[in-house]
N, CA, C and O atoms as a GROMACS GRO file, in nm:
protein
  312
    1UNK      N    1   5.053  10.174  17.036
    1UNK     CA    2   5.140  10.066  17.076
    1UNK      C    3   5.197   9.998  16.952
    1UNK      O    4   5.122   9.944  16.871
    2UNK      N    5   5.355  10.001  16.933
    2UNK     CA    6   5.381   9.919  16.820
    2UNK      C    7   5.373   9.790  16.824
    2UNK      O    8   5.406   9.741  16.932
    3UNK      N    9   5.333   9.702  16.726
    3UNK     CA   10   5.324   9.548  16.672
    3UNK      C   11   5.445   9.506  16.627
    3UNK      O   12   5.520   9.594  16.586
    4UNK      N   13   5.484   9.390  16.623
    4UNK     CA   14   5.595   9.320  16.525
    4UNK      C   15   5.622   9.377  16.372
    4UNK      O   16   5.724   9.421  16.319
    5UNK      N   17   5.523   9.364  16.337
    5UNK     CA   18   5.440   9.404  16.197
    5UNK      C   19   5.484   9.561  16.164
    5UNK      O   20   5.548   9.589  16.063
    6UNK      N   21   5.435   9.675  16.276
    6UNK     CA   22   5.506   9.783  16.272
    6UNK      C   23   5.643   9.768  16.235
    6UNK      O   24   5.674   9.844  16.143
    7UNK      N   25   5.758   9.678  16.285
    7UNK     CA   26   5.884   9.726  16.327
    7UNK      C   27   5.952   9.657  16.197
    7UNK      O   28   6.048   9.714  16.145
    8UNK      N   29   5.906   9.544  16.149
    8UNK     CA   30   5.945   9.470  16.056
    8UNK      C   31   6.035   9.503  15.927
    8UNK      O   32   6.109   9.419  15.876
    9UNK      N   33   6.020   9.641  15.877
    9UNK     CA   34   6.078   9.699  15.775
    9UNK      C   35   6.174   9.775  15.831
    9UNK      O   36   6.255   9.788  15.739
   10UNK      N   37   6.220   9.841  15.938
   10UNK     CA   38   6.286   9.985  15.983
   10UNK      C   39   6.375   9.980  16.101
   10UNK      O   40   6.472  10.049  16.134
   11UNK      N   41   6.306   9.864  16.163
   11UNK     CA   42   6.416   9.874  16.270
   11UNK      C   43   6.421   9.729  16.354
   11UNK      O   44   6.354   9.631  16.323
   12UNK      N   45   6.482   9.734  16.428
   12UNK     CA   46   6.540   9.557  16.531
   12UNK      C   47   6.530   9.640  16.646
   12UNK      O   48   6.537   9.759  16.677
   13UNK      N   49   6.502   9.488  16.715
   13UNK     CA   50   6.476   9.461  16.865
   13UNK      C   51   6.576   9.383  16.916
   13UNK      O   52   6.608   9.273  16.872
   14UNK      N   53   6.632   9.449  17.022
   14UNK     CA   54   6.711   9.401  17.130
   14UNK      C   55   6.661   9.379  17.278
   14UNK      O   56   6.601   9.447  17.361
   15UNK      N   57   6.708   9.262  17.271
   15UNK     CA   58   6.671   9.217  17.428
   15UNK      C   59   6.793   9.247  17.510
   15UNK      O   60   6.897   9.212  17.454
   16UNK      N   61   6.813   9.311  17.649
   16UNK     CA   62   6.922   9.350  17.697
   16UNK      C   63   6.914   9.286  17.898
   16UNK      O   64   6.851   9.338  17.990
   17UNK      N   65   6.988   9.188  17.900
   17UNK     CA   66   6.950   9.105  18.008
   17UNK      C   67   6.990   9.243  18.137
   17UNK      O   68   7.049   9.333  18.079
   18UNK      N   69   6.973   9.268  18.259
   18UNK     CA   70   7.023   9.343  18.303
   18UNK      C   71   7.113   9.310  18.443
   18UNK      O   72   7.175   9.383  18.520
   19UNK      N   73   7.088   9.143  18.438
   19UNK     CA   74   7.172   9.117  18.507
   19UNK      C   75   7.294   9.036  18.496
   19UNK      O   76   7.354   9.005  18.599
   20UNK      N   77   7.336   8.998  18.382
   20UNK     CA   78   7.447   8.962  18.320
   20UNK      C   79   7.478   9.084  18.180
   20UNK      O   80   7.587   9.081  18.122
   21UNK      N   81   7.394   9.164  18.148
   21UNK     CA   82   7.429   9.237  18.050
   21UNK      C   83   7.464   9.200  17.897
   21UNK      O   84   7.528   9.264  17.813
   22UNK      N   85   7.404   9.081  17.890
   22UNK     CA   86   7.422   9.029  17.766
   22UNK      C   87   7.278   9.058  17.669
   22UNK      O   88   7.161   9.046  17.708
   23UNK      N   89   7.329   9.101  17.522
   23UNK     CA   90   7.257   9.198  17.478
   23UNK      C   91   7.237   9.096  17.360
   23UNK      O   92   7.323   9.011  17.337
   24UNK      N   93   7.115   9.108  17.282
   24UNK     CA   94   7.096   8.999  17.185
   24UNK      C   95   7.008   9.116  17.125
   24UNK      O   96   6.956   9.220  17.166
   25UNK      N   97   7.023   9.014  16.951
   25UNK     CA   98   6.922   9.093  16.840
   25UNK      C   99   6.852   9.015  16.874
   25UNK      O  100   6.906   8.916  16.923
   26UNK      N  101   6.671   9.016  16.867
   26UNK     CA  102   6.562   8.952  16.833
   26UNK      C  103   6.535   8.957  16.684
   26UNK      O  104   6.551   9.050  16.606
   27UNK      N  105   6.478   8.797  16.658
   27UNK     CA  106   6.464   8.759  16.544
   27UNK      C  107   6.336   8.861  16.487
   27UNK      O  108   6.281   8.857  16.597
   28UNK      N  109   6.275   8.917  16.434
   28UNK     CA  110   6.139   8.977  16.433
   28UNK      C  111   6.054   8.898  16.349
   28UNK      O  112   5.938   8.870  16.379
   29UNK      N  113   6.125   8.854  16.220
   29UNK     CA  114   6.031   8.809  16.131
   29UNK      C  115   6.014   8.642  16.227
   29UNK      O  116   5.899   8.596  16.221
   30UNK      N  117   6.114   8.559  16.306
   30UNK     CA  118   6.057   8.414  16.375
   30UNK      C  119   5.948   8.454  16.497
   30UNK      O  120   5.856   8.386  16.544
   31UNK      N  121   5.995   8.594  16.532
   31UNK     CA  122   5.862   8.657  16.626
   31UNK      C  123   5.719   8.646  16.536
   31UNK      O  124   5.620   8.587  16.578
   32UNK      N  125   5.724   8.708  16.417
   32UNK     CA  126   5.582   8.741  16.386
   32UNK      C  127   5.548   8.545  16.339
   32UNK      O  128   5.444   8.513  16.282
   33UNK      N  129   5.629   8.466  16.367
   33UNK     CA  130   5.596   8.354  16.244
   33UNK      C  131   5.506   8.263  16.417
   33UNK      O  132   5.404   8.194  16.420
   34UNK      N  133   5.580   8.296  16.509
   34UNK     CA  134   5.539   8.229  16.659
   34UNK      C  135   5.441   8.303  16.690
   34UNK      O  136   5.337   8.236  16.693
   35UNK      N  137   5.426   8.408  16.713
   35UNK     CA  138   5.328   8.531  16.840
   35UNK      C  139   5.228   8.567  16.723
   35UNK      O  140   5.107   8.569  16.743
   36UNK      N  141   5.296   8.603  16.569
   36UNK     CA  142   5.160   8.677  16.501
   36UNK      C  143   5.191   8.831  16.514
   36UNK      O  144   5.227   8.891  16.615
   37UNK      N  145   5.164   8.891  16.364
   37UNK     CA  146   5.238   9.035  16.319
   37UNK      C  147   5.150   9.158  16.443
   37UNK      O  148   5.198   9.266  16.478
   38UNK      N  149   5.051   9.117  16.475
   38UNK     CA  150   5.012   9.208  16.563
   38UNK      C  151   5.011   9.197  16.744
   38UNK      O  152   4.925   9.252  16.814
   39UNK      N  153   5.097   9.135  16.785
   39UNK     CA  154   5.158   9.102  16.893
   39UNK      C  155   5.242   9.232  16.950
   39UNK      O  156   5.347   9.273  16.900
   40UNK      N  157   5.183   9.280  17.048
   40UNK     CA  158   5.263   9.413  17.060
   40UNK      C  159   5.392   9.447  17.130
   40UNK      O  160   5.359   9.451  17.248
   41UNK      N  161   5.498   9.470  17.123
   41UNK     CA  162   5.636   9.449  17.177
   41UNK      C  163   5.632   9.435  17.330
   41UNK      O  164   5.712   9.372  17.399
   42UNK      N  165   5.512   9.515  17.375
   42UNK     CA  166   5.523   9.558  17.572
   42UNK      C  167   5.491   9.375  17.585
   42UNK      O  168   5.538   9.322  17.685
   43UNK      N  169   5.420   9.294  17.495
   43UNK     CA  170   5.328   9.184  17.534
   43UNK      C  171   5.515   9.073  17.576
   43UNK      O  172   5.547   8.996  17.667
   44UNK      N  173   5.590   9.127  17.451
   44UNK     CA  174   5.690   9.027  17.427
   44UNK      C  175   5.787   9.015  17.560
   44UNK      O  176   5.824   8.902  17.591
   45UNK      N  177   5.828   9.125  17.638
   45UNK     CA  178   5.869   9.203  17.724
   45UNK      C  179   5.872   9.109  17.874
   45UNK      O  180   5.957   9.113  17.963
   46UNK      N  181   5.770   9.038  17.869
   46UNK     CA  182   5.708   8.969  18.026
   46UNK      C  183   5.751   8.804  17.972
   46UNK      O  184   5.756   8.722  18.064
   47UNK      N  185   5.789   8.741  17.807
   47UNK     CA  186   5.819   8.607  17.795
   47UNK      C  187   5.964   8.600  17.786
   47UNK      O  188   6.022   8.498  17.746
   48UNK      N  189   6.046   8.747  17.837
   48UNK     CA  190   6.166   8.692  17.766
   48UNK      C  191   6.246   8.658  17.887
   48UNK      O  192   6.226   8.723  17.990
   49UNK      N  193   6.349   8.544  17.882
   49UNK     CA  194   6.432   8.480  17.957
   49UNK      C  195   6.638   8.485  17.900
   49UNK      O  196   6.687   8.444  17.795
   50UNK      N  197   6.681   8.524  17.974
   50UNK     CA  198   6.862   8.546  17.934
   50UNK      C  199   6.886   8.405  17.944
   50UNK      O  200   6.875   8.334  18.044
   51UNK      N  201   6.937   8.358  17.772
   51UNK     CA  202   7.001   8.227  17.788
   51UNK      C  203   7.086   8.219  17.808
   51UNK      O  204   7.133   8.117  17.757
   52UNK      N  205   7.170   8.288  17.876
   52UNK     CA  206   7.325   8.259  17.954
   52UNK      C  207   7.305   8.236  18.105
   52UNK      O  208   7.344   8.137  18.166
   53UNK      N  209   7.214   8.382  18.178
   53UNK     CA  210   7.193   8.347  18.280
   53UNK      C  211   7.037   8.270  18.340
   53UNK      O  212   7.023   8.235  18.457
   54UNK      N  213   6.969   8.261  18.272
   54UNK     CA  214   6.836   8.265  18.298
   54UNK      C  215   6.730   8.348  18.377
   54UNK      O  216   6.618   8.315  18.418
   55UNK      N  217   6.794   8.456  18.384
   55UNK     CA  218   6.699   8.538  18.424
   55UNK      C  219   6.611   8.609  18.372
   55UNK      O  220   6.625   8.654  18.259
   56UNK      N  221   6.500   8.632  18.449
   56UNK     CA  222   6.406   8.736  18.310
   56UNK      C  223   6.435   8.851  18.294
   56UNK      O  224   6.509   8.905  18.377
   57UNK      N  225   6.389   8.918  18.189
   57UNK     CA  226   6.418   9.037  18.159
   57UNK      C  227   6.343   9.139  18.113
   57UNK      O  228   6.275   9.071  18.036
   58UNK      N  229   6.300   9.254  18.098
   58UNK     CA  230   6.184   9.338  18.060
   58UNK      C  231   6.260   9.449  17.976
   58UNK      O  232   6.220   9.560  17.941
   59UNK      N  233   6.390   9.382  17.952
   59UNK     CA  234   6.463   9.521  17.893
   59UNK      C  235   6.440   9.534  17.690
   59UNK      O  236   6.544   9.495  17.636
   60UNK      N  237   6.370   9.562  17.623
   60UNK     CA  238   6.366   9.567  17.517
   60UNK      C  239   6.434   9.697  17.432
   60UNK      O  240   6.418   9.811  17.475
   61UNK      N  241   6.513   9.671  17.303
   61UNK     CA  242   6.559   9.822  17.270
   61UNK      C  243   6.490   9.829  17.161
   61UNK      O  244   6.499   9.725  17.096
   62UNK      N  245   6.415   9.918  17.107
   62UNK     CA  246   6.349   9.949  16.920
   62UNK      C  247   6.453  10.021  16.867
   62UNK      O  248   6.469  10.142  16.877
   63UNK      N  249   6.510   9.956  16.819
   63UNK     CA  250   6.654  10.071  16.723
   63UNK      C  251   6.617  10.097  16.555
   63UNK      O  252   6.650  10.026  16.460
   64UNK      N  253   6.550  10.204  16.554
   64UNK     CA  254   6.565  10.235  16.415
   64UNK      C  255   6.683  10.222  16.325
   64UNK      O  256   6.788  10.276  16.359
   65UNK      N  257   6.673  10.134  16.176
   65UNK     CA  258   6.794  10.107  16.109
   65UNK      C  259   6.753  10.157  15.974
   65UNK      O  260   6.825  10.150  15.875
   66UNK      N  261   6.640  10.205  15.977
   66UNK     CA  262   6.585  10.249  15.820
   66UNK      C  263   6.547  10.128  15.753
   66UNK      O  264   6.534  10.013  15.793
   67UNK      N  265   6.528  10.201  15.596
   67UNK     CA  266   6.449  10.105  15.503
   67UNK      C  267   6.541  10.017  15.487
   67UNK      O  268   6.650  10.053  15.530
   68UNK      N  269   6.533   9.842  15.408
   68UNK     CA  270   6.663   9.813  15.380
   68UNK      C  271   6.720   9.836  15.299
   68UNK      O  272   6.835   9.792  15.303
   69UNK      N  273   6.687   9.905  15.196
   69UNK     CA  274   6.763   9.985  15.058
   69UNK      C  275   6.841  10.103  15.159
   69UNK      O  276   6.894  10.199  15.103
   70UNK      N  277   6.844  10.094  15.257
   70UNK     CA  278   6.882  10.242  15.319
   70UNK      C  279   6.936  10.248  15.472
   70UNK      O  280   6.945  10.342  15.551
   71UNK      N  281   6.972  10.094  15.484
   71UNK     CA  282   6.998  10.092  15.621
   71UNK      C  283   7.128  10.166  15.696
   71UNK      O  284   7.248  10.171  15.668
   72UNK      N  285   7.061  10.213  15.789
   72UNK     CA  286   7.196  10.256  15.871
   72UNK      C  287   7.315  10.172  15.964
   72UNK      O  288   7.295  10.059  16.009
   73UNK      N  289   7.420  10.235  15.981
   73UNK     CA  290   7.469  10.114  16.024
   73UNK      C  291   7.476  10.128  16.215
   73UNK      O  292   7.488  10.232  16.280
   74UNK      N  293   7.462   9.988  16.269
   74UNK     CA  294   7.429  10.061  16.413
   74UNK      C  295   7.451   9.930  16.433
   74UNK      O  296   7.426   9.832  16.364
   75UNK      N  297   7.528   9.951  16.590
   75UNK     CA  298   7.582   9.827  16.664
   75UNK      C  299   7.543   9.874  16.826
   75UNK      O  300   7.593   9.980  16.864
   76UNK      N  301   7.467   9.808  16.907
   76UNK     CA  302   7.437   9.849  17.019
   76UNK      C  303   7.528   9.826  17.150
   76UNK      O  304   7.558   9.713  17.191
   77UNK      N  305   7.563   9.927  17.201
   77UNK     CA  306   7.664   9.910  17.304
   77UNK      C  307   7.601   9.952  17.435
   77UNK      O  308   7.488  10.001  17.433
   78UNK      N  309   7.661   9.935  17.543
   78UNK     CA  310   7.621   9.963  17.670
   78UNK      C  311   7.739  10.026  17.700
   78UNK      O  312   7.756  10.075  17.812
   0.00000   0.00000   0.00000
């Protein structure tokens, strides 16, 4: 199961509402500073709420972006 801590160097988390479709980066490093680096992403999954619509959401994306000396470039679309 990956941790915050895992993802921290390589890649971002997207939250993706599924009923307004509004798609957000998650902060990771204000994640690990609130929840703690070993907080596991499935845990984050059940607190998150769409601040446009307020609905909850369970939709998380792990997008690998590489090292940051090496990042790739990537914009998430639906």
């Amino acid at each position: 199961m990956q941790t915050l801590s895992d993802l921290i160097d390589s890649f971002h988390l997207h939250a993706i509402c599924e009923d307004c479709q509004r798609n957000t980066q998650l902060d990771i490093n204000a994640l690990i500073k609130k929840l703690g680096g070993q907080t596991k992403v499935k845990q984050i999954r059940s607190k998150l709420r769409c601040s446009v619509c307020k609905s909850h959401t369970e939709d998380i994306r792990v997008v690998y972006v590489g090292a940051e000396n090496k990042r790739a470039i990537f914009q998430y679309r639906r």
